[in-house]
NUTORKE-358984 format. One record per residue (C-alpha): residue in one letter; x, z, y; residue number from 1. Coordinates in Angstrom, 3 decimals. Example, Ala and Ser with C-alpha at 12.3 -4.5 7.8 and 13.67 -1.06 7.14 Angstrom:
PT   residuo         c1         c3         c2   num
PT         A     12.300      7.800     -4.500     1
PT         S     13.670      7.140     -1.060     2
end
This chain:
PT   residuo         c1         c3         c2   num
PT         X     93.112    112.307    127.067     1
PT         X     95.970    109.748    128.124     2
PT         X     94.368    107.268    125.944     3
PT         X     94.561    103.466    126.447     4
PT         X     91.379    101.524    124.912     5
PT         X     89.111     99.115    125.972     6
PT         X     90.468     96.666    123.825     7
PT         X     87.693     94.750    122.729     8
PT         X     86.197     95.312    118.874     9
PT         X     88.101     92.724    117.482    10
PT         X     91.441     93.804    118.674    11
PT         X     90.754     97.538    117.633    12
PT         X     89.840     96.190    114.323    13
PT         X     93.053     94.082    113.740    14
PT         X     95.267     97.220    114.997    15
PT         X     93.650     99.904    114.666    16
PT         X     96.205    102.620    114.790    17
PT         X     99.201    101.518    116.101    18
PT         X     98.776    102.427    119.497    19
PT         X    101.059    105.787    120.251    20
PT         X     99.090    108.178    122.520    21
PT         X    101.659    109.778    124.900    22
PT         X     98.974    112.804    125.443    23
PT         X    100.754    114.229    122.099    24
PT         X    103.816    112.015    121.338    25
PT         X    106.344    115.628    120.854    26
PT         X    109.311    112.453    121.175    27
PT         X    108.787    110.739    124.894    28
PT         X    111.125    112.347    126.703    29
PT         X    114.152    111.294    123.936    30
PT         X    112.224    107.672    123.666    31
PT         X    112.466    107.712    127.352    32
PT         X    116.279    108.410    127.401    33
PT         X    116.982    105.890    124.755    34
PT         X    114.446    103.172    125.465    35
PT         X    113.705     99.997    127.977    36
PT         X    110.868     98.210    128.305    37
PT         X    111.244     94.648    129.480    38
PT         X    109.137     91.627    129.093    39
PT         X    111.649     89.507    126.807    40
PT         X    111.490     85.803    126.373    41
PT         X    109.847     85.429    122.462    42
PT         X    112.691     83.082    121.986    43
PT         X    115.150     85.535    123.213    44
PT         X    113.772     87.463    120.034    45
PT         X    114.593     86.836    116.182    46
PT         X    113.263     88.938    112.932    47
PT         X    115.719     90.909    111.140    48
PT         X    116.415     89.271    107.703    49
PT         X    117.025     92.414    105.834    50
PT         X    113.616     93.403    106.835    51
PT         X    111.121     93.529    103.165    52
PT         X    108.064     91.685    104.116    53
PT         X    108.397     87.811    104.483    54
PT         X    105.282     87.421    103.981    55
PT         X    102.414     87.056    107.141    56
PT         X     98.789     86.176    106.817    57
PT         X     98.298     83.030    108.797    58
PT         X     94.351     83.379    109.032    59
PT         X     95.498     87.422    110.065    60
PT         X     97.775     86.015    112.053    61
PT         X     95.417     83.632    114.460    62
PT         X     93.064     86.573    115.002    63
PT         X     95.386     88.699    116.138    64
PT         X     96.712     85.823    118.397    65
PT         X     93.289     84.920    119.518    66
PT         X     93.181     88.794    120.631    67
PT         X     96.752     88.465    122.175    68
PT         X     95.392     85.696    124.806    69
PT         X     92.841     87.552    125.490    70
PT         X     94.174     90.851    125.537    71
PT         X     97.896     90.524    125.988    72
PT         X    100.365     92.860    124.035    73
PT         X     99.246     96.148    123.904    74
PT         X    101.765     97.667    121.894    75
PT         X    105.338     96.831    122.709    76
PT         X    107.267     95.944    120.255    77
PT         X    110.538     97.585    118.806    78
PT         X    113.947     95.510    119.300    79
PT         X    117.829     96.128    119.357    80
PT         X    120.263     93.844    120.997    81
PT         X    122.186     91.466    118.451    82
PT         X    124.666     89.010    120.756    83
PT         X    122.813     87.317    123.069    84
PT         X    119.356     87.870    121.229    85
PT         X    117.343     90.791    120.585    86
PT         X    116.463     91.740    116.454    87
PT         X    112.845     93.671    115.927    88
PT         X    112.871     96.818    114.442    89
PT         X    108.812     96.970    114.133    90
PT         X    106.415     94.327    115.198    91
PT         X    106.974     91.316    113.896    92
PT         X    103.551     90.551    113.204    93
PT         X    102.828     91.075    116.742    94
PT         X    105.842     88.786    117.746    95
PT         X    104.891     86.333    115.391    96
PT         X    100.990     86.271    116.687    97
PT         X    102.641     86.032    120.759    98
PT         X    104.307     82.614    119.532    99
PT         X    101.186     81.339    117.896   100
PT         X     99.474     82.584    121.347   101
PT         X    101.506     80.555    123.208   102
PT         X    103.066     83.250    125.530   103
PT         X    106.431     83.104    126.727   104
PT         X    107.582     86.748    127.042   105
PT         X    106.242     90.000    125.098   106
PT         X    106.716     93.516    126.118   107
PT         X    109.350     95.286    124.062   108
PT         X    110.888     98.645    124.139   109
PT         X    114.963     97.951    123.644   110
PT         X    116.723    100.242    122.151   111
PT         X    120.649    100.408    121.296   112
PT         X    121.556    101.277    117.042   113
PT         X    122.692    104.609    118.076   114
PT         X    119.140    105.169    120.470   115
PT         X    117.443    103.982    117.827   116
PT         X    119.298    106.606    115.749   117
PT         X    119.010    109.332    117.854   118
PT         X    115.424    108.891    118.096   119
PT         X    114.846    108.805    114.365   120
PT         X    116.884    112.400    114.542   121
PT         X    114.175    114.096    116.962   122
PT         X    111.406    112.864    115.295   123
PT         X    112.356    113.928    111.944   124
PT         X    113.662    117.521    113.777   125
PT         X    110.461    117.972    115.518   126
PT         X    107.946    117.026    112.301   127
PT         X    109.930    119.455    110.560   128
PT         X    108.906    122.119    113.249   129
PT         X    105.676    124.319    112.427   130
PT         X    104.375    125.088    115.299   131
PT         X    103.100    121.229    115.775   132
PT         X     99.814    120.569    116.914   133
PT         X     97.610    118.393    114.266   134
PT         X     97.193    115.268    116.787   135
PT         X    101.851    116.177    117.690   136
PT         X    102.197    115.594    114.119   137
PT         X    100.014    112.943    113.083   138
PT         X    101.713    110.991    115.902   139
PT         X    105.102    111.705    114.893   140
PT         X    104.551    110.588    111.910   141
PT         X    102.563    107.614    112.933   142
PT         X    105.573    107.127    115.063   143
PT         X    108.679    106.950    112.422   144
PT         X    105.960    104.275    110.532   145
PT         X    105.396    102.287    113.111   146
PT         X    108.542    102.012    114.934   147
PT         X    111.540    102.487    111.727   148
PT         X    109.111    101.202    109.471   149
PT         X    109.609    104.052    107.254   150
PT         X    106.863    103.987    103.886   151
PT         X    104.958    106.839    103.529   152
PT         X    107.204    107.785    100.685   153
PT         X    110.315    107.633    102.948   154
PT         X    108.833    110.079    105.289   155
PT         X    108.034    112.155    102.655   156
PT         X    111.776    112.775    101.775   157
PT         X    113.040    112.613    105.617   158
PT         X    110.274    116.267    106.211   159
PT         X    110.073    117.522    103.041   160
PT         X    106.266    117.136    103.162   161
PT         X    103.712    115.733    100.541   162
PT         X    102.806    111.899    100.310   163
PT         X     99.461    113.420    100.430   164
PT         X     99.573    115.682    103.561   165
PT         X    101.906    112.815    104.784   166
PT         X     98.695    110.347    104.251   167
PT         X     96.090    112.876    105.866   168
PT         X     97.614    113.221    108.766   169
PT         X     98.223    109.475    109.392   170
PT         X     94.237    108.932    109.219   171
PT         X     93.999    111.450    111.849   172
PT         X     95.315    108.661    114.207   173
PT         X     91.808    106.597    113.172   174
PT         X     89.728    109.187    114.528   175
PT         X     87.398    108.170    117.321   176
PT         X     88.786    109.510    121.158   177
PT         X     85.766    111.927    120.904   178
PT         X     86.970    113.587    117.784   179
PT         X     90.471    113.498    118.373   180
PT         X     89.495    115.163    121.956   181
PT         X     87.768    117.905    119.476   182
PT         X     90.644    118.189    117.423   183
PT         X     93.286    118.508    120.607   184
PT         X     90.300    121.318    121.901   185
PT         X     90.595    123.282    118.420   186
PT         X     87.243    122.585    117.610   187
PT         X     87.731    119.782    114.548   188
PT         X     89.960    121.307    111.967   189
PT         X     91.622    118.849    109.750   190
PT         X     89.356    119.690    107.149   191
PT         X     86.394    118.891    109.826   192
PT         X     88.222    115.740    110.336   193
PT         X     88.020    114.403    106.387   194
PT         X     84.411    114.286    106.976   195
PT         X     84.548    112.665    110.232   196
PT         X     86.490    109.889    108.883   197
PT         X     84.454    109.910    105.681   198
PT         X     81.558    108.709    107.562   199
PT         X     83.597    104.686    107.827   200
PT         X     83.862    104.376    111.251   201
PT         X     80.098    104.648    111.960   202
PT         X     80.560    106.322    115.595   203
PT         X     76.779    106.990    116.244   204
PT         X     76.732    109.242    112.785   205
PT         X     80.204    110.619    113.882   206
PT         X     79.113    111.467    117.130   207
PT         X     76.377    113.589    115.718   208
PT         X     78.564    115.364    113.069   209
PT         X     80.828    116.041    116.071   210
PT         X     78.532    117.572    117.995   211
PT         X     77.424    119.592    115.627   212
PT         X     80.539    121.167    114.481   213
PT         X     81.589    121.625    118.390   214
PT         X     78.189    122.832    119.588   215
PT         X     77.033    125.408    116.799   216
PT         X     79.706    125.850    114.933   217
PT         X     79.293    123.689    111.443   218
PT         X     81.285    124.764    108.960   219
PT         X     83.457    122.383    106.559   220
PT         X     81.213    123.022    103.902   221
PT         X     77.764    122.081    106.653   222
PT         X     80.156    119.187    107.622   223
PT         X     80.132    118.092    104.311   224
PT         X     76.651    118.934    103.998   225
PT         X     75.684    116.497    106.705   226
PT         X     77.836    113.591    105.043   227
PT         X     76.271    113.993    101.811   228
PT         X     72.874    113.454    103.060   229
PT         X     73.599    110.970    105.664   230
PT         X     74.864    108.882    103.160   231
PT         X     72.004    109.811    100.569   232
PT         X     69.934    108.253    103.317   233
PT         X     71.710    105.030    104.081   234
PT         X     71.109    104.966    100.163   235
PT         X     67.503    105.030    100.546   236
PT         X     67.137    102.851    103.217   237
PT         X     66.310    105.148    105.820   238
PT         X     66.037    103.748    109.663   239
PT         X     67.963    107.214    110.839   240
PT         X     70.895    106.690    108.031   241
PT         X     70.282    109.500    106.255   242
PT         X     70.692    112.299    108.937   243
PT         X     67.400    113.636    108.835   244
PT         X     68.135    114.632    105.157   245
PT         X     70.766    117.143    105.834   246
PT         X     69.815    120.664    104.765   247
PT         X     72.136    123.257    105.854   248
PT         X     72.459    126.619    106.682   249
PT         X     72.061    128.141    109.951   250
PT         X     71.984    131.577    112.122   251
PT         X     67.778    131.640    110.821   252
PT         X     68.104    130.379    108.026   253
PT         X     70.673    133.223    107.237   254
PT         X     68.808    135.719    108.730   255
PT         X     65.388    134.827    107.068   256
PT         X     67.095    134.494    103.929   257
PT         X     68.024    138.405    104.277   258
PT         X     64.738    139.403    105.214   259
PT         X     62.958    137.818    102.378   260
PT         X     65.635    138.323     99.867   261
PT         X     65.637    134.448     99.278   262
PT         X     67.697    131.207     99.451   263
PT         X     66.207    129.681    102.759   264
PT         X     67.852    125.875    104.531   265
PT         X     66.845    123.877    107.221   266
PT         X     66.218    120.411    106.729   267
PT         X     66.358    118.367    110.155   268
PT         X     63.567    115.266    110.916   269
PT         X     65.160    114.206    113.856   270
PT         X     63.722    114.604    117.178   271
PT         X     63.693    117.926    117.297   272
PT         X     61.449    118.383    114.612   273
PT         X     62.597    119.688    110.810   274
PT         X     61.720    121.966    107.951   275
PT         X     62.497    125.862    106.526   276
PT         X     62.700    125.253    102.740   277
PT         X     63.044    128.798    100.986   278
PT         X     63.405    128.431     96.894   279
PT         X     62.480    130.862     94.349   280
PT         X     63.398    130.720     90.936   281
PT         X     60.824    132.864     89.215   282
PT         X     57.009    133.662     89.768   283
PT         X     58.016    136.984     90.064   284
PT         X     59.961    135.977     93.104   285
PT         X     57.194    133.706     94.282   286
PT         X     54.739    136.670     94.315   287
PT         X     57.187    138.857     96.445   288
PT         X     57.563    136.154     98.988   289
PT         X     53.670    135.566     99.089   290
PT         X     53.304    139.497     99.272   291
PT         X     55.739    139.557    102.333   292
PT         X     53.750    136.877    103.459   293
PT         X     50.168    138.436    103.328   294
PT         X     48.809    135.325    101.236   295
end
């Protein structure tokens, strides 16, 4: 995947999905045609006025700068000429954390009203399209957020698509690599990727979902399954999270359960080891399994 990381926890943490991941950005080529990017003198650059939030965290604000000197810009920001300045479009709180950094130039993409326009026009064309890949259109949308600063709401009307589906696919983007690898592979679904996500970022836990559901084939519902008891477990205290007290079906499990005419699951210990729980719910039943049994 054409992704750029290595960031450093801190600066993942204070933006953690801004960064547009050209691997499935269905735009470039327009942004291409009507984009520059230039390093820019940040007082060459002033805020657009009309713009709603006046507002900046200051404490926010010196993280993100103490990230910025160590770090740089990652993410250019957005700017139009205006005279003999350039106005930002989106990034301001970038901008703003480059000053308190004490750099003299950021990297911004400069765009003309009417490139700036036209781009806005292909994104909303293309996120309209069906044929989109999940990762194509969680980046579009990312996309007319990040860069036109458009509310979720906003985008909403522009596609003709729910605030919620609209929402959904914007936490796609906060997938780890290694999920959003599955997803580009067709192995996550988006309903896969709900439980991914559900697990809070804890990548060791995610990992292991992951695998599962690319590896043998979990289901949503085992997905689910698996976050249910991994977060029983970080209930209880346990040292493994919680993982070990997943109980789910599998290809035995199934095909015991047909044999013996009874609900069987499998309950993983971790390290290879785990349990076959079968559960009757009568003495009559108990009797038939202890007949099959020869006990």
């Amino acid at each position: 995947m054409a992704i750029k990381r290595g960031l450093g926890k801190s600066f993942a943490a204070l933006i953690p999905t801004d960064v547009i991941e050209s691997e499935f950005d269905i735009t470039a080529s327009t942004d291409e045609q009507v984009s520059e990017l230039r390093q820019i003198k940040v007082d060459d650059i002033v805020r657009d006025d009309d713009q709603p939030r006046k507002d900046f965290d200051e404490a926010a604000l010196g993280e993100l700068a103490d990230s910025i000197r160590e770090h740089g810009v990652i993410t250019p920001i957005i700017v139009v000429a205006s005279g003999d300045k350039f106005q930002i479009v989106a990034g301001e709180r970038r901008w703003r954390a480059s000053k308190m950094a004490g750099r003299e130039t950021v990297p911004a993409l400069v765009r003309t009203l009417s490139g700036q326009h036209k781009l806005e026009l292909s994104l909303i064309e293309n996120a309209q399209r069906e044929d989109l890949k999940p990762l194509e259109f969680s980046t579009a949308l990312l996309k007319m957020r990040e860069q036109f600063n458009m509310s979720q709401e906003e985008i909403s009307k522009k596609i003709g698509k729910s605030v919620s589906v609209i929402s959904n696919y914007l936490r796609l983007m906060s997938l780890p690599d290694f999920a959003k690898q599955a997803v580009a592979d067709g192995y996550l679904t988006e309903g896969h990727a709900r439980q991914v996500l559900a697990l809070n970022g804890d990548a060791a836990a995610q990992k292991t979902l992951v695998d599962g559901i690319v590896e043998h084939g979990w289901s949503v519902r085992k997905s689910e399954e698996f976050v249910i008891g991994y977060k029983r477990g970080k209930r209880e205290g346990k040292t493994d999270g919680g993982a070990r007290a997943v109980q789910a079906k599998t290809d035995l499990t199934e095909a015991l359960g047909k044999r013996i005419g009874l609900s069987v699951r499998q309950k993983m210990l971790g390290h290879g080891a785990g349990q076959i729980i079968i559960t009757f719910k009568s003495e009559r039943e108990l009797a038939e399994l202890k007949k099959l049994l020869d006990c």
